[in-house]
C-alpha positions in Angstrom: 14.6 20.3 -59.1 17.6 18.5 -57.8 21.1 20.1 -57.4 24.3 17.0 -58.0 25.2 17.3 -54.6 29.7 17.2 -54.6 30.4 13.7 -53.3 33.3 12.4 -55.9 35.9 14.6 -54.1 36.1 17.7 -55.8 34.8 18.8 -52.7 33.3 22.1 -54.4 32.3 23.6 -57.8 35.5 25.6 -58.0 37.7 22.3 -57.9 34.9 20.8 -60.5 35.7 23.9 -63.1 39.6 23.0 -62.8 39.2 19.3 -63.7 38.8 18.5 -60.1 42.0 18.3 -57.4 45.4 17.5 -58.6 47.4 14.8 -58.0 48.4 14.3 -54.1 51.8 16.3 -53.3 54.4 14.1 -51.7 53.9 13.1 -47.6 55.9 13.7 -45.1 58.9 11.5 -46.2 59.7 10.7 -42.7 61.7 13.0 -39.6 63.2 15.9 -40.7 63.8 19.7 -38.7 63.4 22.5 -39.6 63.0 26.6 -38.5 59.3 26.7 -39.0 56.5 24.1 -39.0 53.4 25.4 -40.6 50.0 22.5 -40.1 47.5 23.8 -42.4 47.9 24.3 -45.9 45.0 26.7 -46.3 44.8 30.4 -46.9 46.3 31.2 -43.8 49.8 28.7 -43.6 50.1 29.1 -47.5 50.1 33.2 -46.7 52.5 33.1 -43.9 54.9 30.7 -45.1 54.8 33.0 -48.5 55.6 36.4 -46.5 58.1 34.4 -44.3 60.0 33.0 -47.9 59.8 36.4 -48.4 61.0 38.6 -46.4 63.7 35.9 -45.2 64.3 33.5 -47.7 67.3 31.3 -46.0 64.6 29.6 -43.5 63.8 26.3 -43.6 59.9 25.4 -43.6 57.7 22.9 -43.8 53.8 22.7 -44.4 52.0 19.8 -43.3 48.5 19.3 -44.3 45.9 16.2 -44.2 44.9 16.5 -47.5 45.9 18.6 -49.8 46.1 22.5 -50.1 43.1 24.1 -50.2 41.0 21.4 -49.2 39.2 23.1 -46.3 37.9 26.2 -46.7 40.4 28.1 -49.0 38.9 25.8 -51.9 35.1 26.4 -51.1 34.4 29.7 -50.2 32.4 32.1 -51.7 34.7 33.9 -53.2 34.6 37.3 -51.7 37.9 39.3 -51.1 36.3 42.3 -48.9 39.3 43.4 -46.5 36.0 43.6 -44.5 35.6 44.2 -40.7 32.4 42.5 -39.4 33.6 41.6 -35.5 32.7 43.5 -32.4 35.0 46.5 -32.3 34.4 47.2 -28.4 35.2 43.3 -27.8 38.9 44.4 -29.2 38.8 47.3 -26.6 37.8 45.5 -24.0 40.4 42.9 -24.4 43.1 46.2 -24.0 42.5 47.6 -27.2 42.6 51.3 -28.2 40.6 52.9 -30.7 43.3 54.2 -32.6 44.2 50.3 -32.9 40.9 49.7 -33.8 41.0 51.7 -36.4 44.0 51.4 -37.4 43.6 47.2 -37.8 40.2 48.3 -39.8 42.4 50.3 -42.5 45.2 47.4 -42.4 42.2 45.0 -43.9 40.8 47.1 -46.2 44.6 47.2 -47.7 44.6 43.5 -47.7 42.3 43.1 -51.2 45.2 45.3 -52.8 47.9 42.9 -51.7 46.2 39.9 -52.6 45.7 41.4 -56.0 49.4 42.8 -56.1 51.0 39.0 -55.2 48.2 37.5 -57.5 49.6 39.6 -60.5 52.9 38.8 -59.7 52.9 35.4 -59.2 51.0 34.6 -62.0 47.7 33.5 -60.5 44.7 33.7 -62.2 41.6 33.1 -60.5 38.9 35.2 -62.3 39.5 38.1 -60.2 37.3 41.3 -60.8 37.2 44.4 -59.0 33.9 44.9 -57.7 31.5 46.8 -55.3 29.7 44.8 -52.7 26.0 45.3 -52.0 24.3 44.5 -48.9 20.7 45.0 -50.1 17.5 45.6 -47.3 14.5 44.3 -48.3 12.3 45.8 -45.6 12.0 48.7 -43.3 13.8 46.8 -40.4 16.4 45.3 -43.0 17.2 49.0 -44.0 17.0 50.0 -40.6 20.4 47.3 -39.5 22.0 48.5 -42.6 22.1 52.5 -42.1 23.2 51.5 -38.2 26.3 49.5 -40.0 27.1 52.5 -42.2 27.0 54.6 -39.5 29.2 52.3 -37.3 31.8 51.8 -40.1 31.9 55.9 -40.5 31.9 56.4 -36.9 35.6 53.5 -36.7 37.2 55.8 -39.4 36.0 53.7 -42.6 36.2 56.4 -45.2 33.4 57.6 -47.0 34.7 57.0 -50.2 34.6 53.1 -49.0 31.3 52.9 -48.5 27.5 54.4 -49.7 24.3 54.0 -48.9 22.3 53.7 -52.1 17.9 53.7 -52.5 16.0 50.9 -53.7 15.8 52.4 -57.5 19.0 52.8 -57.1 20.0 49.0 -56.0 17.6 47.7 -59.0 19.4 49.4 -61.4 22.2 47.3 -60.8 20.7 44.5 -59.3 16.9 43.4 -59.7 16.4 42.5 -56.3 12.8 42.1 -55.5 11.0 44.5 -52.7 14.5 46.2 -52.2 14.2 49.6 -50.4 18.2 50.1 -50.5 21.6 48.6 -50.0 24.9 49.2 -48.4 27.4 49.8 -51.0 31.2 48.6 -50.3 33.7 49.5 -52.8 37.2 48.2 -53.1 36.1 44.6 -52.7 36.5 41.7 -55.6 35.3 38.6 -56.7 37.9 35.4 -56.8 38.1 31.6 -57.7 38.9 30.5 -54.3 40.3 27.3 -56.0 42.3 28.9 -57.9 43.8 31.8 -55.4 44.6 28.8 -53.3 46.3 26.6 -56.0 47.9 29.4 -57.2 49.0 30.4 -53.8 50.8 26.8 -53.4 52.2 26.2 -56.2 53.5 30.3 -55.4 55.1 29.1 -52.2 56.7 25.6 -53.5 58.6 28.1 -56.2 60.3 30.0 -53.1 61.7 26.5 -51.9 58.7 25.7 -49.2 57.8 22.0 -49.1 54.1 21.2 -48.5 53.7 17.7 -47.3 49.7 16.7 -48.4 48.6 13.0 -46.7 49.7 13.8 -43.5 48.0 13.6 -40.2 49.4 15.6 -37.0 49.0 13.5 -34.3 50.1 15.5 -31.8 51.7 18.7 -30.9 53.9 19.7 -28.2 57.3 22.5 -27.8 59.8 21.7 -30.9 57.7 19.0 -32.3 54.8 18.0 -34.7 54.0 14.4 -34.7 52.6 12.9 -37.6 51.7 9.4 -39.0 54.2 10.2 -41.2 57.3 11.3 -39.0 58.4 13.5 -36.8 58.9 17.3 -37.4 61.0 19.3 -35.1 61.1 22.7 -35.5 61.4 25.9 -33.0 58.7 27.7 -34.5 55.4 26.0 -34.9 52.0 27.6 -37.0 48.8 26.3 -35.9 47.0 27.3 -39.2 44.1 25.2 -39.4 40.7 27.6 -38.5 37.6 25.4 -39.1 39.6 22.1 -38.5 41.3 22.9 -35.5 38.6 21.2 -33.4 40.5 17.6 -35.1 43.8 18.5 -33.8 44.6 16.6 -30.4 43.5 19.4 -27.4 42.2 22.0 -29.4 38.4 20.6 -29.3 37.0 23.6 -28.0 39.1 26.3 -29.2 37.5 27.2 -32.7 33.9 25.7 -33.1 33.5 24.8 -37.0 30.4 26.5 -38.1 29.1 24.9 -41.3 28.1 26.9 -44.4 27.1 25.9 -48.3 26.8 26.6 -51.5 24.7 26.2 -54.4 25.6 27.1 -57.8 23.5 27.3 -60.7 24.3 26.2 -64.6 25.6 29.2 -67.1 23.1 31.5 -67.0 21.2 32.7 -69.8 21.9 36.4 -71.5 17.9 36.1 -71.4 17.7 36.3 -68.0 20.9 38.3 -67.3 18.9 41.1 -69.3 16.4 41.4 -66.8 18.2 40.6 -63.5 21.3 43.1 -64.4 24.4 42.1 -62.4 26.9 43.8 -65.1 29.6 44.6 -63.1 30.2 41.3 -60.9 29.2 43.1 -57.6 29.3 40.4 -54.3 25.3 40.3 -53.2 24.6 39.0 -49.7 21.2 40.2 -48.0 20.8 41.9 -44.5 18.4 39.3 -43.2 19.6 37.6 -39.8 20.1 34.4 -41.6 21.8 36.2 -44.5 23.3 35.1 -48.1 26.3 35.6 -49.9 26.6 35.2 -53.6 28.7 36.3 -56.7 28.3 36.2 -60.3 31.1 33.7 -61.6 33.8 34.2 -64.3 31.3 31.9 -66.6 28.1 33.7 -65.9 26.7 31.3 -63.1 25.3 32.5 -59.9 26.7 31.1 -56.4 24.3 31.4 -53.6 26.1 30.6 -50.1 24.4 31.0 -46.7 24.2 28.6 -43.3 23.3 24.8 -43.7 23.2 22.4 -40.9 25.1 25.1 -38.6 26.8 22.9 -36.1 27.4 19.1 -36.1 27.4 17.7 -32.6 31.1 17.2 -31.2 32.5 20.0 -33.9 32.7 17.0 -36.4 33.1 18.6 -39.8 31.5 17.5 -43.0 32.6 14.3 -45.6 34.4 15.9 -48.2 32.3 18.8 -48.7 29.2 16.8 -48.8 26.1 18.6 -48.2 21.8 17.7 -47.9 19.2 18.0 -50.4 17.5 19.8 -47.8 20.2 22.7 -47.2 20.5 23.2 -51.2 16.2 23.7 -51.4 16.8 26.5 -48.8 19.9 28.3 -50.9 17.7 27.7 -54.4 14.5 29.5 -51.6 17.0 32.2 -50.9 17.8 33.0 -54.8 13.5 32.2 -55.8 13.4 35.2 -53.0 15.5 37.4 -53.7 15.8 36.9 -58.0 13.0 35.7 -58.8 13.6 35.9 -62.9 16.7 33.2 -61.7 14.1 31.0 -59.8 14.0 27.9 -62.5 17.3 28.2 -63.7 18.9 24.0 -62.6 21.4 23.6 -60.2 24.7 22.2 -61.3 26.5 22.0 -57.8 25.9 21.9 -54.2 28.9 21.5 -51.5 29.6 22.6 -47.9 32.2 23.9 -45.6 33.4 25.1 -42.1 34.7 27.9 -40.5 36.2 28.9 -37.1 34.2 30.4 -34.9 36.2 31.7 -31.7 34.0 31.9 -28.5 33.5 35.5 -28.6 32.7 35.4 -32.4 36.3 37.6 -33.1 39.0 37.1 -34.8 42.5 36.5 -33.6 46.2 35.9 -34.3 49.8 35.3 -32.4 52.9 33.8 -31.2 54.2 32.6 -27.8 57.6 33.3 -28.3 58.6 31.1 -25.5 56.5 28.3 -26.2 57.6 28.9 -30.3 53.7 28.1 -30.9 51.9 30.6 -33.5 48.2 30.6 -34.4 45.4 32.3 -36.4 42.1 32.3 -37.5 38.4 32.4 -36.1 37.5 34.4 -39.0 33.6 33.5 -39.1 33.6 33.8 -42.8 36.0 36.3 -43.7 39.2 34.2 -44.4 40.2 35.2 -48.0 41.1 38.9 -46.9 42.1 38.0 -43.4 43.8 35.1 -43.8 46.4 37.2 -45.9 46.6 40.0 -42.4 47.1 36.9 -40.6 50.4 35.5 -43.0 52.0 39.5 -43.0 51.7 39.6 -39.0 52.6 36.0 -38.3 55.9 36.6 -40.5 56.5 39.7 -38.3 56.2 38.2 -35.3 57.7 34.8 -35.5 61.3 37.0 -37.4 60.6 39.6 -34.5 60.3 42.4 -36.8 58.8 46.0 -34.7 55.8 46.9 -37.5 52.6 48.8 -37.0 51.1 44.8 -37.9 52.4 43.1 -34.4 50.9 45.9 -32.8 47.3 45.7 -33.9 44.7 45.1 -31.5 43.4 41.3 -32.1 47.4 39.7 -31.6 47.9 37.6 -28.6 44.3 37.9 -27.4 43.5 35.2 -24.9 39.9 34.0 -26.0 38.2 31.2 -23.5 36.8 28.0 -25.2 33.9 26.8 -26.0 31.4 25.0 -23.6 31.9 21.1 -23.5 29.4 19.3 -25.3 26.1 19.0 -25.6 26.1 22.8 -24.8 28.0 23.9 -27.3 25.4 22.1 -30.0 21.9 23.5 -27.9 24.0 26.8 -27.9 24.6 27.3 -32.0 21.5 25.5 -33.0 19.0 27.6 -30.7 21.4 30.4 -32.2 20.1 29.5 -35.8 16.5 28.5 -35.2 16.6 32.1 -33.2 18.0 34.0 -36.3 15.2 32.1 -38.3 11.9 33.0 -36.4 13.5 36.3 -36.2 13.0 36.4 -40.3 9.6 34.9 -39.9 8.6 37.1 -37.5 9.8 40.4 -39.3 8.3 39.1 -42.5 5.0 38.5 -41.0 4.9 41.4 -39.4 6.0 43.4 -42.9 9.6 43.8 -41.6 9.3 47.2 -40.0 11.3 46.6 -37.0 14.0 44.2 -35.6 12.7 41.2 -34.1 13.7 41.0 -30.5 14.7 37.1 -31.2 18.0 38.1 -33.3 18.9 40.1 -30.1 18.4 37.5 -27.6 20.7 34.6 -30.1 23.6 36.9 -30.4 23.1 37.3 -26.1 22.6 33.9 -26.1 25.8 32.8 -27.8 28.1 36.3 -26.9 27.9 37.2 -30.7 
């Protein structure tokens, strides 16, 4: 069965089911200054330079982007707003950290699906959201084994009970037919989005408060004051490195985040045939607790998207072309759904597309301003950008207008995080990572999954996951 792999520039199925991209926003007409320069319009610069409007609305900003807004990973992700914390908590602690901040950064995500919904409803955007539980299902002893040792980490970082469940394997098939499940992790609070739309909606939110997002234009440097560009010149005080999986392209910033590729598949509309005997009533987000694990949603028009790692890592952090991604990569996602839903195993693929994320060197997320240097940044997400991306607008704002919140005071702003190793380490690094992770399945399968393979320990050592 063959998937239509995206390669006529609607770089995903979510820019396919809105007619495709819309026309190209004006460039950069040429030099021009102003209070804040934002490169990256994306989840995270659209978010900041919205909360910035906001809360002072006489600033002057710009956005500059290559191509247009949400054409990185805003536009192609899976769609899951989670407010989820899935870094290393003692990596925050060890970086001067407290617990209480720790904590307290954990409850100031979780709040983030609320806001995103609150802004969404008053702007206007619709982008099929649904309220939604999320369900990490185990399919083995060992499986189950990881997932009771997450709920009792999230319990033990002050996650409240009422956020989260462990639930049996009846119990999981009753609202999802996973095959061999033995239970699930049950997150509530979480939803399902249009990422395409959220983004589209986000922009076109931001233009109204009198933001101008230049697409077609390519920084070509960066220094105190001033973004160059092939289009101009930007001066500006305060400048917003907002560009996560991409931010290997900017001039210097090689090794800072690595871009991690990850893809999608998404089936045709399912049929109410098959919905009756996989379930899936309520929209829940269904990702898997394997070490080389899956995220999916049930869409708005009743398709399933199944997301999980491609190619990992192209050699000198070059990122894909336009979302394209292999035949190859798509067989393993339609293997992940055969496995996992077996009653979906022969429905056709309509779409297949892939993206990157930023992946800091210690695998957590970060965000923060050098007020004396007037440079901001954030990101390093690894695959938790639609909730965090909307933390990282609300702090930036705070921080750039100097504003004394609980927010500029959370443990992961202004950590220092060293880069990556040069090349070709950084590619024997992430792809013995991967290959780790995927004899780690093997070897738990073949061995009926009743304990952790030792492999999936040694990769995360290997790459200080």
């Amino acid at each position: 069965m063959t998937a239509h792999v995206a390669c006529n520039g609607d770089v995903s199925f979510w820019y396919s089911q809105i007619g495709g991209p819309p026309a190209f926003r004006a460039p950069l007409p040429g030099d021009r200054a102003v209070d804040v320069c934002i490169i990256g319009a994306g989840y995270t610069g659209l978010w900041t330079a919205f909360y910035l409007k906001t809360l002072q609305p006489d600033l002057s900003i710009a956005v500059i982007e290559k191509e247009f807004a949400g054409f990185g990973a805003s536009g192609r992700n899976g769609g899951w707003l989670t407010g989820g914390f899935s870094w290393n908590r003692e990596k925050y602690l060890a970086g001067g950290g407290t617990r209480d901040g720790v904590i307290a950064m954990g409850s100031a995500l979780r709040g983030t699906v609320d806001e995103v919904l609150r802004v969404a409803e008053a702007e206007g955007i619709d982008a099929d959201i649904r309220r939604t539980d999320g369900l990490t299902v185990a399919c083995t002893p060992a499986q189950l084994e990881r997932i009771r040792a997450t709920y009792d980490e999230e319990i033990a970082w002050g996650t409240p009970k009422s956020r989260i469940e462990l639930i049996d394997g009846a119990e999981m098939r009753t609202r999802i037919k996973v095959k061999d499940a033995v239970g699930a992790l049950v997150t509530h609070g979480v939803a399902r989005v249009q990422p395409a739309k959220l983004v589209r909606g986000l922009a076109a939110a931001v233009e109204r408060l009198g933001v101008a997002i230049h697409e077609q234009t390519t920084v070509t440097g960066l220094e105190k004051g001033c973004v160059h560009t092939d289009r101009g010149t930007v001066i500006a005080p305060v400048i917003v490195r907002a560009t996560e999986g991409f931010t290997a392209g900017l001039p210097g910033h090689g090794r800072k985040l690595l871009p991690l590729n990850s893809a999608i598949a998404v089936t045709e509309p399912v049929p109410e045939t098959v919905w009756q005997q996989i379930g899936w009533n309520v929209g829940e987000l269904l990702g898997d607790a394997s070490h080389a694990y899956c995220y999916a949603q049930r869409t708005a028009d009743d398709r399933i998207a199944m997301g999980g790692r491609g190619v990992p890592y192209r050699f000198g952090s070059k990122t894909d072309t336009r979302g394209q991604t292999q035949a190859a990569t798509v067989e393993k996602l339609q293997g992940i759904l055969r496995r996992l839903l077996p009653e979906a195993a022969d429905l056709p693929l309509a779409h297949g597309w892939c993206g990157v994320l930023g992946v800091p060197r210690d695998w957590c997320a970060s965000v923060g301003f050098d007020r004396a240097s007037g440079m901001a940044w954030a990101g390093g997400y690894v695959g938790l950008g639609v909730s965090t991306s909307n933390l990282s607008g609300q702090t930036l704002a705070d921080l750039i207008l100097g504003r004394d919140t609980g927010l500029v005071r959370l443990p992961w702003v202004n950590r220092q995080v060293r880069e990556w190793e040069p090349e070709p380490l950084r590619w024997l690094g992430v792809h013995g990572m991967y290959q780790l992770y995927a004899r780690a399945d093997a070897q738990e399968a073949r061995s009926g999954g009743l304990k952790t393979s030792p492999l999936a320990r040694l990769a995360n050592r290997l790459t200080g996951r």
